[in-house]
C-alpha positions in Angstrom: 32.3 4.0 32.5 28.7 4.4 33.8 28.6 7.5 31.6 29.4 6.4 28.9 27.0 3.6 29.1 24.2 6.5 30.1 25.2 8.6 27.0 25.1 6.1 24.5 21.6 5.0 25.7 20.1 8.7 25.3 21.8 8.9 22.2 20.2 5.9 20.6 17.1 6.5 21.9 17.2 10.1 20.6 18.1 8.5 17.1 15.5 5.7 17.4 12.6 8.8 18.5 14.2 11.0 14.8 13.8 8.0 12.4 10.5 7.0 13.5 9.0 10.2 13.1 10.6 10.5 9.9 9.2 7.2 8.8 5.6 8.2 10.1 6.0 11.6 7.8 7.2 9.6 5.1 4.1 6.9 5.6 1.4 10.3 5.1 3.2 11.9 2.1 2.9 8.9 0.6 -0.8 8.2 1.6 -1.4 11.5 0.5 0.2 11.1 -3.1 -1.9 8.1 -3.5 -5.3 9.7 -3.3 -4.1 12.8 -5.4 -2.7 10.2 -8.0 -6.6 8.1 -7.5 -8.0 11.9 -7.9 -6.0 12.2 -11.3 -7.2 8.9 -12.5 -10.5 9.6 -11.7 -10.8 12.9 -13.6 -9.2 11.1 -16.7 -11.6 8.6 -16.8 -9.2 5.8 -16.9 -10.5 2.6 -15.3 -9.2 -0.8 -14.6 -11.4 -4.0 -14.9 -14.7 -3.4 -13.0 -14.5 -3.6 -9.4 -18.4 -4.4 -8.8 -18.6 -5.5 -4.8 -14.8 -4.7 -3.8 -15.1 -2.2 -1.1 -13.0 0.6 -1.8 -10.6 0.0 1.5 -9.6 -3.3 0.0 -9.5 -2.1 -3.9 -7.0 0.1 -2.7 -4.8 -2.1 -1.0 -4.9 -4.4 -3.9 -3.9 -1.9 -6.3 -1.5 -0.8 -3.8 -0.2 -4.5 -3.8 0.0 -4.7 -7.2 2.4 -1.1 -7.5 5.1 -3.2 -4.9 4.5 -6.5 -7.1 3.1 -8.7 -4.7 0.5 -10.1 -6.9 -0.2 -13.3 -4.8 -1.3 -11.2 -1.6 -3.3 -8.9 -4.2 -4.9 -12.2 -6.0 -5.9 -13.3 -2.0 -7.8 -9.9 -0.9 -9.3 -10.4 -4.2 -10.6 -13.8 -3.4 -11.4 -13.1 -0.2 -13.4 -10.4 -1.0 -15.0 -11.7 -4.2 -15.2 -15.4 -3.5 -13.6 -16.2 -7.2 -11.8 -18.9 -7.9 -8.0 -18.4 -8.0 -8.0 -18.6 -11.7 -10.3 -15.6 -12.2 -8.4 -13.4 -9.6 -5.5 -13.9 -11.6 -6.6 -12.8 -14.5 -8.6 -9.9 -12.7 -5.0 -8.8 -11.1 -3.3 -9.1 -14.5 -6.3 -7.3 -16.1 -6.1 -4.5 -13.7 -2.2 -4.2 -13.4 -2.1 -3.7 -17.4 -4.7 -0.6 -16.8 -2.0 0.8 -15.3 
């Protein structure tokens, strides 16, 4: 019985090492897609609403907020980093989103 027990521990903990490293490879391919996708939209000169004073770490996370739909988080790292009021980081996100 022991054995048992001992086998189906290395066996889930085999499984458990496999899908994390497939979730890690999955989390780079899609960092990497991202930047080749900013590269493209940079070379086609399309641009959103002008992010003046958003540093670039949080510009992408709010466009990357805005691509899963969570506007409300995107609308707060706005405000946090622009000190608008929540009307005008509303319309900013909606602005931006319809760039898109």
């Amino acid at each position: 019985m022991e054995l048992i027990v001992m086998a189906i521990a290395v066996v889930l903990v085999l499984l458990l090492i496999t899908v994390s490293g497939n979730l890690s490879s999955t989390g780079r391919a899609v960092e990497r897609v991202e930047r080749k996708l900013d590269l493209v939209i940079r070379h086609l000169g399309i641009e959103g609403p002008a992010a003046d004073g958003i540093p670039s770490e949080v510009l992408a996370e709010i466009d990357r907020c805005i691509w899963s739909d969570r506007r409300a988080e995107a609308t707060k790292l706005y405000r946090e980093a622009t000190g608008h009021d929540a009307v005008a980081a509303k319309d900013w996100i909606g602005r931006r989103a319809a760039s898109y």
